[in-house]
C-alpha positions as CSV (number, residue, x, y, z in Angstrom):
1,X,0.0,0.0,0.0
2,X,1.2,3.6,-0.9
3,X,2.9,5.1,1.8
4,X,3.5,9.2,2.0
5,X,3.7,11.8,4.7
6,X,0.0,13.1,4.0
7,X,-1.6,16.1,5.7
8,X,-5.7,16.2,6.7
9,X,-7.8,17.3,3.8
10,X,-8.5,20.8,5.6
11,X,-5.8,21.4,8.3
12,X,-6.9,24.7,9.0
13,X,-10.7,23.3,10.7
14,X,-8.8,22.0,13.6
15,X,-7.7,25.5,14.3
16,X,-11.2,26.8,13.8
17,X,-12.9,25.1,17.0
18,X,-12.7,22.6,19.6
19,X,-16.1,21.2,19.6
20,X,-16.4,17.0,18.7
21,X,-18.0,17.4,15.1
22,X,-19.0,20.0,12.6
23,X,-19.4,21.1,9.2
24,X,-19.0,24.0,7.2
25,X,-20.5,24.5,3.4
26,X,-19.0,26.0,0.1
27,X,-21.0,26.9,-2.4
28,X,-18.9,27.9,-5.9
29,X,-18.6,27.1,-9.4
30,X,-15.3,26.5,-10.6
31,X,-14.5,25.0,-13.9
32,X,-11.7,22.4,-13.3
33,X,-10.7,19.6,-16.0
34,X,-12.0,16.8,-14.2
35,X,-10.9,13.2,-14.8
36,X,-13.5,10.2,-14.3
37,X,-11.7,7.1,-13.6
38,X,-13.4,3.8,-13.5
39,X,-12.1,0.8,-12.3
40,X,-13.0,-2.6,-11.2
41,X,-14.6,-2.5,-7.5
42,X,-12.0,-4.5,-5.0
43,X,-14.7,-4.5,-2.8
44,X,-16.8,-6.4,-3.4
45,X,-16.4,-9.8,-2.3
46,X,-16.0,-13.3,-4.6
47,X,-19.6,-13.5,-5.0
48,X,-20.5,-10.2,-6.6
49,X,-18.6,-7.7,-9.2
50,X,-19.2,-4.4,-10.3
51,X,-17.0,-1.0,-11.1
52,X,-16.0,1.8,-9.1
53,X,-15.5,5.5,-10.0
54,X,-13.0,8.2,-8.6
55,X,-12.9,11.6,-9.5
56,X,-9.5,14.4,-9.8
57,X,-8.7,17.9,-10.7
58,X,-4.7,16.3,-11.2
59,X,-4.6,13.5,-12.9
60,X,-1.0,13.6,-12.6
61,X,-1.2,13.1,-8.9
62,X,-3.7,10.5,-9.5
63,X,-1.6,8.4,-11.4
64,X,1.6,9.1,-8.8
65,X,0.0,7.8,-6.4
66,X,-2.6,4.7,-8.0
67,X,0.4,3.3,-10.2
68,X,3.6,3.8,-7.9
69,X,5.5,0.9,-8.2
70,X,4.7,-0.4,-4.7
71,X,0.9,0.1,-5.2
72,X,1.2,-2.0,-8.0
73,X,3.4,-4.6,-6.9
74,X,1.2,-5.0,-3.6
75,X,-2.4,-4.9,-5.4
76,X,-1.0,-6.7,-8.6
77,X,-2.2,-4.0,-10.7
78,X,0.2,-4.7,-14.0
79,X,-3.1,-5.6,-16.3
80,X,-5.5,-2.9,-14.9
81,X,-2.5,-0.3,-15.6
82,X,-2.2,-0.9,-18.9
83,X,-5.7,-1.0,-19.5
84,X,-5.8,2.5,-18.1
85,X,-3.0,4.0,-20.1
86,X,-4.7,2.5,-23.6
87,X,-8.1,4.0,-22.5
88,X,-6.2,7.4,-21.8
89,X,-4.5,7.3,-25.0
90,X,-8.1,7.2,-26.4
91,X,-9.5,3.7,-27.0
92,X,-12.5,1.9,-25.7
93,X,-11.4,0.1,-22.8
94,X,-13.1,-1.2,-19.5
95,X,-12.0,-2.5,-16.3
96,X,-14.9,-4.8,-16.3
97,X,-16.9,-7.4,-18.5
98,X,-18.4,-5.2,-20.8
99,X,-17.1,-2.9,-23.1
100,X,-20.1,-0.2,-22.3
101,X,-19.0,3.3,-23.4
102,X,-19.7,4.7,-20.0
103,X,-17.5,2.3,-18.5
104,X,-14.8,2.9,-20.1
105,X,-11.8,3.6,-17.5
106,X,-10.5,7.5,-18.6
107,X,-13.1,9.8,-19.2
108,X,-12.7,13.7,-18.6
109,X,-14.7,17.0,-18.3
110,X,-13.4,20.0,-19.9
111,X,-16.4,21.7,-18.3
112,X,-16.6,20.1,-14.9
113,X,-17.1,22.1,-11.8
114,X,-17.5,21.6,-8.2
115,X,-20.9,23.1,-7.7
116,X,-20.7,22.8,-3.5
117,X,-18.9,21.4,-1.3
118,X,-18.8,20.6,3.0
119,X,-16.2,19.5,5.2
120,X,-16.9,17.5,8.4
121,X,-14.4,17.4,11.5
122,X,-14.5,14.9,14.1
123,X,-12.3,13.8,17.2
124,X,-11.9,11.2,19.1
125,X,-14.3,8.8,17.4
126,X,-15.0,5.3,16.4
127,X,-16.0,4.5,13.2
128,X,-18.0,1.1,12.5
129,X,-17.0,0.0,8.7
130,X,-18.0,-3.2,6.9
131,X,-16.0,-5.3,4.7
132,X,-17.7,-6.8,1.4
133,X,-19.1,-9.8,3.8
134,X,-20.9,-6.7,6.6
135,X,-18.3,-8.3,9.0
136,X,-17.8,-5.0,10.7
137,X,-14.5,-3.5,12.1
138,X,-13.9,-0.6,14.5
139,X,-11.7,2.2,13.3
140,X,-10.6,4.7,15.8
141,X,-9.6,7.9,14.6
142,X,-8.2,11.0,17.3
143,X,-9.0,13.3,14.2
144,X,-10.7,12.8,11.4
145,X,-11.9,15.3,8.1
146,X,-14.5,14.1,6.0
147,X,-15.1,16.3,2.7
148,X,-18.5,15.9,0.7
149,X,-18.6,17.8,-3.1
150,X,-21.5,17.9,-5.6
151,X,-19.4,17.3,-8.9
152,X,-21.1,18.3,-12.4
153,X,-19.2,15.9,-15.3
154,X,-19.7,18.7,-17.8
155,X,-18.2,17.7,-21.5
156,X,-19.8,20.9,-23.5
157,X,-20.5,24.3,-21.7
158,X,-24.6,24.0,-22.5
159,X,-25.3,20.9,-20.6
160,X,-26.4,20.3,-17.5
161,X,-24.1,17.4,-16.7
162,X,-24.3,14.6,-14.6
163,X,-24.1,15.2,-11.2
164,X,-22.2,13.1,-8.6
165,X,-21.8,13.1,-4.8
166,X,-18.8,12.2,-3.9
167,X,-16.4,12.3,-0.5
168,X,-13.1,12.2,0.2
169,X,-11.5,11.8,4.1
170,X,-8.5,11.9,6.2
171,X,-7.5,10.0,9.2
172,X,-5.4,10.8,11.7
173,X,-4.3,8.7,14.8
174,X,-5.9,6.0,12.8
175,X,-6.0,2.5,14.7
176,X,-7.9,-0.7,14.6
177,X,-9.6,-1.7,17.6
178,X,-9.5,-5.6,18.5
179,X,-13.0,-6.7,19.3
180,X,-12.2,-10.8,20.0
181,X,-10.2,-12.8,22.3
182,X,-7.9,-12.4,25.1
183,X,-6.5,-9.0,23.0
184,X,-10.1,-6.9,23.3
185,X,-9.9,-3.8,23.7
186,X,-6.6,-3.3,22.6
187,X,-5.8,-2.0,19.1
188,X,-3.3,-2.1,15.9
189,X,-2.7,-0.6,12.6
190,X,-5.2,-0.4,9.9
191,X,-4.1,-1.8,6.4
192,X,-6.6,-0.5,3.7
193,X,-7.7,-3.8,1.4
194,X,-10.2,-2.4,-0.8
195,X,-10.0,0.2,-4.1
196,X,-6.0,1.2,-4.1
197,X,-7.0,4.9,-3.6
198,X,-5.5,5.8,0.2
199,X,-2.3,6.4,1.0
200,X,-1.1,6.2,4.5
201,X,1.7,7.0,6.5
202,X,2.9,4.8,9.5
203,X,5.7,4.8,11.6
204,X,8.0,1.6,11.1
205,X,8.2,0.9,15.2
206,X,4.3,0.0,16.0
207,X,3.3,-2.9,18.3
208,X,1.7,-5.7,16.9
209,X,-0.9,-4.7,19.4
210,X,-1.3,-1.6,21.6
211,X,-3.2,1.2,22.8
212,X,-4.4,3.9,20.5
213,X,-2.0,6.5,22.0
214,X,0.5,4.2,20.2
215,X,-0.9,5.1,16.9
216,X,-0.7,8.6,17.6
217,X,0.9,9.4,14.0
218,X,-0.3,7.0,12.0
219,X,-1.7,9.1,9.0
220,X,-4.5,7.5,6.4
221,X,-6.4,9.5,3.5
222,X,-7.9,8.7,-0.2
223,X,-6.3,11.2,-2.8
224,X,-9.5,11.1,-4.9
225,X,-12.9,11.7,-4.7
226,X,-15.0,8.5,-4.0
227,X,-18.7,8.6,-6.0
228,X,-21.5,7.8,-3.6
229,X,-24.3,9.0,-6.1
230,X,-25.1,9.7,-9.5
231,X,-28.2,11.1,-10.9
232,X,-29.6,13.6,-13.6
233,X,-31.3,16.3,-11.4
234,X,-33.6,18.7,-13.8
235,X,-36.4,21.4,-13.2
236,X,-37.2,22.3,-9.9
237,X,-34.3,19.6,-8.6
238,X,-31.2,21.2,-10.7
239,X,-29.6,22.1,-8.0
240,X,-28.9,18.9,-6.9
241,X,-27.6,17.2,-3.5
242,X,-28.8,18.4,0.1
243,X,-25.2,18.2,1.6
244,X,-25.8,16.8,5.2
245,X,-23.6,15.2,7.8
246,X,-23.1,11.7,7.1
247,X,-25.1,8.9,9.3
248,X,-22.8,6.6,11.0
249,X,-24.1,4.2,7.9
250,X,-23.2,6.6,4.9
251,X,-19.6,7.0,7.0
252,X,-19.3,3.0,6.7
253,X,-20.1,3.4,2.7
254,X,-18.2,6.2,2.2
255,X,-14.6,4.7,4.4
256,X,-15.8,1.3,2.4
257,X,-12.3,1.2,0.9
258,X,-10.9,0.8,4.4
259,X,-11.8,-2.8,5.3
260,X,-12.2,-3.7,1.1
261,X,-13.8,-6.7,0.6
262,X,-12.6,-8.9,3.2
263,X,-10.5,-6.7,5.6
């Protein structure tokens, strides 16, 4: 798994209050080139298939960070990589089992813009995640930044464009809490298995178990936006998403990348 020194998404909310959660909401309409990358879902478990999409405004720093050697050496990503670069280069390819034009893995928007956008801060929290199976896993976090963003996928200036919620989060003094056997209670570090889009940063002297003031620097974000929805909003509904804090069950779908499909 990709390993960098990684700052939270919005630094600057920690210095804005001290309270245990809270939001603030952008509205704005930017044009960005924004990229549309879909992939096969590592998610989901044996059973099951489907895609997954991820969003950028720098694709450059989207393909640092996806196809660094060690991300692709750890999630064996040699085939899926150059399926991607043949798709960029402007040919009909898919990460999946069909070759459906709106599958196919690079697509951009010379138009796109982030319409809104809120940011979430929390402290001190446990988060309840599910792997593909809804085994659940407890994720401790002593600060955490979770960013929601209405996304219009604009190709010409005159449309509409679909609209997508998406999130993107950041973890800090991230930990796994043991929840069986003689070691409950006590905790370790969290290794993402699912979609190959977080980076992390860990010490190289953790316990194999501990408490969660051992984790204290143990750094974990995604460096793209995840899609949550997608829809086609029109007449009285153009506007699109409601941006609202996240339920403790949108959290587990939107950190889903976390415990993949069998973490």
């Amino acid at each position: 798994m990709q390993k960098y020194d990684v700052p939270l998404v919005s630094d600057f909310f920690n210095k804005l209050s001290s309270t245990e959660n809270f939001g603030y909401c952008f509205w704005e309409r930017i044009i960005y080139m924004i990229y549309k990358i879909t992939l096969f879902d590592a998610n989901c478990p044996s059973c099951t298939s489907g895609t997954a999409s991820f969003f950028t405004e720098d694709i450059d720093e989207f393909e640092r960070n996806y196809f660094s050697d060690e991300n692709v050496e750890w999630g064996k990503l040699e085939a899926q990589k150059e399926r991607y670069f043949r798709s960029k280069a402007g040919e009909n390819v898919t990460d999946y089992y069909s070759d459906d034009p709106e599958l196919n893995i690079f697509q951009y928007a010379e138009y796109g813009t982030i319409e809104k956008r809120r940011t979430f801060h929390y402290k001190d929290k446990i988060f309840e995640l599910h792997n593909g199976f809804l085994i659940p896993s407890h994720i401790y976090a002593a600060e955490a930044t979770v960013e929601l963003a209405q996304i219009a996928f604009k190709k010409h200036p005159d449309e509409e464009g679909e609209k997508y919620l998406a999130a993107r989060y950041s973890l800090r003094g991230v930990c796994c809490e043991d929840t069986f056997g003689s070691n409950k209670s006590k905790f370790s570090d969290c290794t993402p298995y699912g979609n190959a889009i977080i980076k992390t940063c860990y010490p190289e002297d953790l316990p194999y178990k501990g408490e969660k003031e051992d984790y204290a620097d143990c750094k974990l974000s995604t460096f793209a936006w995840v899609e949550l929805y997608q829809s086609c909003f029109k007449g009285n509904h153009v506007n699109g998403y409601e941006i609202e804090e996240p339920t403790e069950e949108q959290l587990a779908w939107i950190m889903r990348d976390i415990p993949g499909d069998a973490g």
